[in-house]
C-alpha positions in Angstrom: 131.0 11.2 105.6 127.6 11.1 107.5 127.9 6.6 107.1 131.5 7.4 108.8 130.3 9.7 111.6 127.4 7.1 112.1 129.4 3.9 112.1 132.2 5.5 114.3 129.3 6.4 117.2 127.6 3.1 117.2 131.0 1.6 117.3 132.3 4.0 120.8 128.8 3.2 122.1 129.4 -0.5 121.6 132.7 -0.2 123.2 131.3 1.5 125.6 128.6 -1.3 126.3 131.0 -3.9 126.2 133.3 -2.6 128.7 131.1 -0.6 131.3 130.4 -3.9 132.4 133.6 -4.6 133.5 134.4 -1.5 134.5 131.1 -1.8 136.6 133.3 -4.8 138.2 136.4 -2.4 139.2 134.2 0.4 140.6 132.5 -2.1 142.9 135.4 -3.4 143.7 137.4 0.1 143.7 134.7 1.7 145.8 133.2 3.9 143.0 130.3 3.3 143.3 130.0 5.4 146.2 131.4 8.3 144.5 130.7 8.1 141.3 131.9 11.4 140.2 135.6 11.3 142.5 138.5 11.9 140.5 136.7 12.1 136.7 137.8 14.4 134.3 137.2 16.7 131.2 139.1 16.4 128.3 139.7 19.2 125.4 140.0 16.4 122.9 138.1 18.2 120.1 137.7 15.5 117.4 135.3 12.7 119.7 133.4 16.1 121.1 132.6 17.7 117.7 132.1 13.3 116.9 129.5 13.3 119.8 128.1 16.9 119.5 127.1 15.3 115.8 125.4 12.3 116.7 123.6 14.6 118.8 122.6 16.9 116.0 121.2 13.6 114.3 119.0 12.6 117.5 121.1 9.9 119.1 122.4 12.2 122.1 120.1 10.2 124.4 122.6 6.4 124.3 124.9 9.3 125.7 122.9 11.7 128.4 119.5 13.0 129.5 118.4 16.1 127.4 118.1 17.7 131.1 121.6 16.4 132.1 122.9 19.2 134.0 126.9 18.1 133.3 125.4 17.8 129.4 126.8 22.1 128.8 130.4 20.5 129.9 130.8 18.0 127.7 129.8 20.7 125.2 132.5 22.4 126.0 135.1 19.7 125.5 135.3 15.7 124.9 136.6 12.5 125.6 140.6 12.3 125.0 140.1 8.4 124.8 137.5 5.3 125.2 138.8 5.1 128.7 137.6 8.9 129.2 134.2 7.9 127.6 134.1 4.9 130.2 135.1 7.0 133.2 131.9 9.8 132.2 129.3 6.8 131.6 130.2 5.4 135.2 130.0 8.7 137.0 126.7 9.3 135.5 125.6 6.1 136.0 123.2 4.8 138.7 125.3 3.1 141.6 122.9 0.3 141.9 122.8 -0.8 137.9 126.9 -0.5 138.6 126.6 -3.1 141.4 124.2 -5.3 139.4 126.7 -5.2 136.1 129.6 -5.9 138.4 128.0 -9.0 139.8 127.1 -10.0 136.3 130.8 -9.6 135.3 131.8 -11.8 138.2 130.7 -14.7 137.2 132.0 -14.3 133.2 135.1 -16.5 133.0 138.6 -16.2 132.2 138.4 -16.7 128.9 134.9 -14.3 128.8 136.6 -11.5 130.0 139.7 -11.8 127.9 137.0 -12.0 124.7 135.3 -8.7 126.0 138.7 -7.2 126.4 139.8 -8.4 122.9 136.2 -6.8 121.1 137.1 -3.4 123.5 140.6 -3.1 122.0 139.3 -3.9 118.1 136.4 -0.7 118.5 138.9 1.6 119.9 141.5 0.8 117.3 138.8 1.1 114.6 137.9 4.5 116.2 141.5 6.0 115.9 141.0 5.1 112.2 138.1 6.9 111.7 139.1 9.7 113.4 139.1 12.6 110.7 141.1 15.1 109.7 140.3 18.5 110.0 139.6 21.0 107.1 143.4 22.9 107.6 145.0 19.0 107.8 143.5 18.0 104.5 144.1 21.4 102.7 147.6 20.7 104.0 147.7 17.3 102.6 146.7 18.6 99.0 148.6 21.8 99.0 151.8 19.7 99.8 151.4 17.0 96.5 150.7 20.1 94.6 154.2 21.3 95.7 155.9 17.6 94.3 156.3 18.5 91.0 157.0 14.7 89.9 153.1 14.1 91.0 151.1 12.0 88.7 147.8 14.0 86.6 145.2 12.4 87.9 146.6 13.1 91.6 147.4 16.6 90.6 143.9 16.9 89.6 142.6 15.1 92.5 144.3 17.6 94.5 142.7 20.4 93.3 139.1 19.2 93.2 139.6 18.7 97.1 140.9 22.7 97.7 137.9 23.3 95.1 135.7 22.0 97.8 137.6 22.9 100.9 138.0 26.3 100.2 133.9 27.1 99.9 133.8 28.1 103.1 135.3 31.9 103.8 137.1 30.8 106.9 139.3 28.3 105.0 139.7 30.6 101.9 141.2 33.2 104.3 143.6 30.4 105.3 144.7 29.2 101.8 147.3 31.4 101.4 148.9 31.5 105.0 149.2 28.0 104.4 151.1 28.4 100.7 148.1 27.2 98.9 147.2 30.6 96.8 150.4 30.7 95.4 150.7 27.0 94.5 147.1 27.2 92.9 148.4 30.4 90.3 151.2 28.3 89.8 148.8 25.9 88.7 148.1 28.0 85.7 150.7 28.2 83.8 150.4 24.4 83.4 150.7 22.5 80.5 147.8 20.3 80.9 144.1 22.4 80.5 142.5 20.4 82.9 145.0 21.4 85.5 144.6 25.1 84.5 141.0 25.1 84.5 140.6 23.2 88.0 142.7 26.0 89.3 140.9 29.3 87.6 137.4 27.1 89.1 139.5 27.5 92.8 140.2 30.9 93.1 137.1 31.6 91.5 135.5 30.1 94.4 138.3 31.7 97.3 137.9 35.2 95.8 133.3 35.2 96.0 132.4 37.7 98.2 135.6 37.9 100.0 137.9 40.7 99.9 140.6 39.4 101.6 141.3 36.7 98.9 140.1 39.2 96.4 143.1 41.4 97.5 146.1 38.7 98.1 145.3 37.3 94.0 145.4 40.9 92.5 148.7 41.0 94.0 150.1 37.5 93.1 149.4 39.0 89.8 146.9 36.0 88.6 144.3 38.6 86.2 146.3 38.6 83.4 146.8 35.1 83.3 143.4 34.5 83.7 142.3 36.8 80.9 144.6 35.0 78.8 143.0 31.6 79.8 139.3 33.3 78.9 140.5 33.3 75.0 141.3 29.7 75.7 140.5 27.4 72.7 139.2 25.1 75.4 135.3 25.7 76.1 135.9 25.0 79.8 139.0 26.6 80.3 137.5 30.0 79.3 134.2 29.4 80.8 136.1 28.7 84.6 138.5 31.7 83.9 135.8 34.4 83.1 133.7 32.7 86.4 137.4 33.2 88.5 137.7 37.0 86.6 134.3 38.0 87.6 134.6 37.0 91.2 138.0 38.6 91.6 136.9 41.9 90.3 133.2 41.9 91.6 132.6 45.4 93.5 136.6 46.2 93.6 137.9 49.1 91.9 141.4 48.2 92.0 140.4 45.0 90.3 138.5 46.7 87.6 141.3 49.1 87.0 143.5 46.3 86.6 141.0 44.3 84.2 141.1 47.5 82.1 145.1 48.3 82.2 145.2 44.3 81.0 142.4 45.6 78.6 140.1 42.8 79.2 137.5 45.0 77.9 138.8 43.8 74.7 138.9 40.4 75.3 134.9 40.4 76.3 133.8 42.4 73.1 135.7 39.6 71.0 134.2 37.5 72.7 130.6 38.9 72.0 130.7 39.8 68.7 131.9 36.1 68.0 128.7 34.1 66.7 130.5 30.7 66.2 132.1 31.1 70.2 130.5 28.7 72.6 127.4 30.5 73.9 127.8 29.7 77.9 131.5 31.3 77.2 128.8 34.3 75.7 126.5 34.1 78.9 129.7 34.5 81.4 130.9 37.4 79.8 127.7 39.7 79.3 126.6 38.9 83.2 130.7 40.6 83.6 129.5 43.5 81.8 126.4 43.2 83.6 128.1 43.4 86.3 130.7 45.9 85.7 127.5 48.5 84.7 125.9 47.7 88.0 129.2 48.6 90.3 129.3 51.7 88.1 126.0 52.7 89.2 126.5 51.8 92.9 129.9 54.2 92.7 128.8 57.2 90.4 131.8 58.9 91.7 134.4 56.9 89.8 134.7 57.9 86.1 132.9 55.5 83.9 135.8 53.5 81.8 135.8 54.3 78.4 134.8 51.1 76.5 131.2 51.8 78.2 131.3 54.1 75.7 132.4 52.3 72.5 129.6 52.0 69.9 130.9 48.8 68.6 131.3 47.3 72.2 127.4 48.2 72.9 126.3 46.7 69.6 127.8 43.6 70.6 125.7 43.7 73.8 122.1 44.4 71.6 123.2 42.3 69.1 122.6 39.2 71.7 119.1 40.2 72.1 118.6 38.1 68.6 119.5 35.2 70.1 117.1 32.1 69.9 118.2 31.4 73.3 116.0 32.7 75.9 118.9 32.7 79.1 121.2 34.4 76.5 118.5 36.9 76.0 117.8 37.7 79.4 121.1 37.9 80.7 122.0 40.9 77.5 118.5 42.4 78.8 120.4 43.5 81.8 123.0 44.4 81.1 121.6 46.6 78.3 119.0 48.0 81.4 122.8 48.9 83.0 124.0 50.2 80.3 121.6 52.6 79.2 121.5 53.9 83.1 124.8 55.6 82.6 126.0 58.2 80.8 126.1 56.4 77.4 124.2 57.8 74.7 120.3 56.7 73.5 120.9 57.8 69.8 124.0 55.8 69.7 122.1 52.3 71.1 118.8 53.6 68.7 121.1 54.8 65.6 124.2 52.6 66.0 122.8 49.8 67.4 119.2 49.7 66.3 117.9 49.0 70.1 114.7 50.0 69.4 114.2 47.6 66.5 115.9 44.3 68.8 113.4 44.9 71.4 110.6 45.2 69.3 111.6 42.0 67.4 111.9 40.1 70.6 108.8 41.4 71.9 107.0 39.1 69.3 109.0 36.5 69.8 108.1 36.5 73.6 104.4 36.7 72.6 104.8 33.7 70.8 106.6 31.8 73.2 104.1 33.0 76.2 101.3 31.2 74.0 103.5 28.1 73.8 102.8 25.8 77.3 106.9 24.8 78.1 108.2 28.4 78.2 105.5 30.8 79.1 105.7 31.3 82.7 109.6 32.3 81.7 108.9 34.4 78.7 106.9 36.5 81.0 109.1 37.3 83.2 111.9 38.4 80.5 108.7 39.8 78.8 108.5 41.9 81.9 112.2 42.9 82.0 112.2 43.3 78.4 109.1 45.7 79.1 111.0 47.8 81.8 114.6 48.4 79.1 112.0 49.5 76.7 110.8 52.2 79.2 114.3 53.2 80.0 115.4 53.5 77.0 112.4 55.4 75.6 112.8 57.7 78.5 116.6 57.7 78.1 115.9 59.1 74.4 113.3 61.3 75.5 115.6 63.2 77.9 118.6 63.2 75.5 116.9 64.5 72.2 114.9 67.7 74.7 118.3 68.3 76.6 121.3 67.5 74.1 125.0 67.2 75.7 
């Protein structure tokens, strides 16, 4: 993109070059040279001023104005509609003598000279209009609409989706995907028989729905959880690992989204999940940072009753249980949810009776103090160290304050 951008500016100011000499010949001959600036205009043409505006972010504004070029807050405002609207701006801000001096020089080009320049003029503005590129809503457009052919080809399926995946980052075009059809063609992308389709889709609205409620809001109601807590049992490591990532970003700090995860009781689905040693361990790590997570919006919103399953003995052994892990990430990522955990209204002689807490986070306390004496990990095994440290506290306060004040 940035080789395109370049090449298309060095090309317009070649143009440019080429013909200001010529058009030097008309001024003189036209008399603009003594008025530079009669009868220019401004154009609105927004693709060669955000082209422009671009080189000038990349330090080439000065082939185009002085940095203390008074007109240079009006070209901000707008653009050049065409090369001849470039050419008409570089000779009313050109010096009237240089014009005179390139106008002689063109007078005594030949025929065949001029009709050359002409030629090279025509080939740079035609290879401008071809670089000229779409903007974010034309190509999400473009994709949405092969998505819609349902005779389209895989790997163009597929190719259409990984450009929404990127398009729709930004929160200005994810707010757009569905008043341009695109929401509902991606869910529709879900039920497809192909896995790579369906995970290419979860990965999209997980990336529409981060941090944005609006998108958040319009996929609840296109009815797209359940589906996507179906796809999280999915056989397919990627599959599941995309669908919990879309799951957790379309419930993250909304209620109605939660209470819709736990009508579709995906609950469930995450405690199979963790109490399955032989799963895929990233499809582990995606669902303890939900319940993670889930804890932490819990906390923020004491107000809401706390959903039952927070409750379940086997659900928080599952949880402790992944503090035995040999992998470290795994480790950490159970420590906090357990620090969530215990900071509701669960119960510390169910996580020290039930699920042996006390003994887990002794047993990975050596195992840290190992690993902090070994050179690769020990700048990392402090810092769980240090988390690990700060459950232990909670917890042992946590018991304290249950077994003096029983409920």
């Amino acid at each position: 993109m940035r080789l395109m951008i370049a090449f298309t500016t060095i090309a317009a100011a070649a143009a440019a070059a080429l013909a200001l000499s010529i058009f030097a010949a008309r001024a003189s001959a036209d008399g603009l040279n003594k008025s530079a600036s009669t009868g220019l205009y401004w154009s609105t043409a927004k693709e060669e001023g955000d082209l422009v505006a671009k080189a000038d972010a990349a330090g080439d504004s000065s082939l185009l104005w002085d940095d203390d070029d008074e007109n240079h807050r009006d070209f901000d405002a707008g653009g050049f509609s065409s090369l001849d609207g470039m050419l008409q701006w570089a000779i009313g801000h050109s010096d009237p003598s240089k014009l005179k001096e390139a106008a002689k020089d063109v007078q005594r080009l030949s025929p065949d000279e001029l009709k050359k320049r002409h030629m090279e003029i025509k080939a740079c503005q035609e290879l401008m209009e071809k670089l000229k590129m779409p903007s974010d809503a034309q190509l999400m457009r473009i994709a949405i609409d092969d998505l819609k052919n349902s005779s389209l080809p895989s790997e163009d399926r597929l190719r259409a989706l990984e450009e929404l995946s990127t398009l729709v980052e930004p929160i200005d075009n994810a707010n757009e995907l569905h008043k341009l059809g695109g929401l509902i063609i991606v869910i529709k992308q879900l039920n497809h028989p192909e896995q790579e389709v369906r995970t290419a889709s979860a990965l999209i609205l997980g990336k529409a729905c981060q941090n944005n409620p609006v998108v958040q809001k319009q996929v609840l109601e296109l009815d797209a959880l359940a589906k996507l807590i179906k796809m999280a049992r999915s056989e397919f490591v990627e599959e599941a690992i995309k669908a919990l990532f879309a799951i957790s970003a379309l419930i993250r700090n909304n209620f109605v989204g939660q209470e819709l995860f736990y009508a579709e009781a995906g609950e469930l689905m995450i405690q199979d999940i963790l109490s399955n040693s032989s799963i895929d361990i990233r499809i582990q790590k995606k669902s303890v940072l939900l319940v993670a997570d889930l804890a932490e919006c819990q906390l923020e919103n004491g107000s809401n009753p706390e959903p039952l399953f927070f409750h379940n003995r086997f659900f928080l052994r599952s949880v402790v249980d992944l503090l035995a892990s040999v992998d470290l990430d795994l480790q950490e990522k159970a420590l906090y949810a357990v620090k969530n955990l215990l900071q509701l209204r669960t119960e510390a002689l169910v996580f020290k009776e039930f699920c042996g807490l006390d003994a887990a986070l002794e047993k990975m306390r050596q195992q840290l103090q190992q690993l902090v004496m070994e050179e690769n990990d020990s700048e990392y095994a402090k810092d769980v160290e240090t988390l690990r440290g700060e459950v232990e506290r909670i917890f042992i306060g946590k018991l304290n304050k249950d077994t003096q004040f029983p409920t």
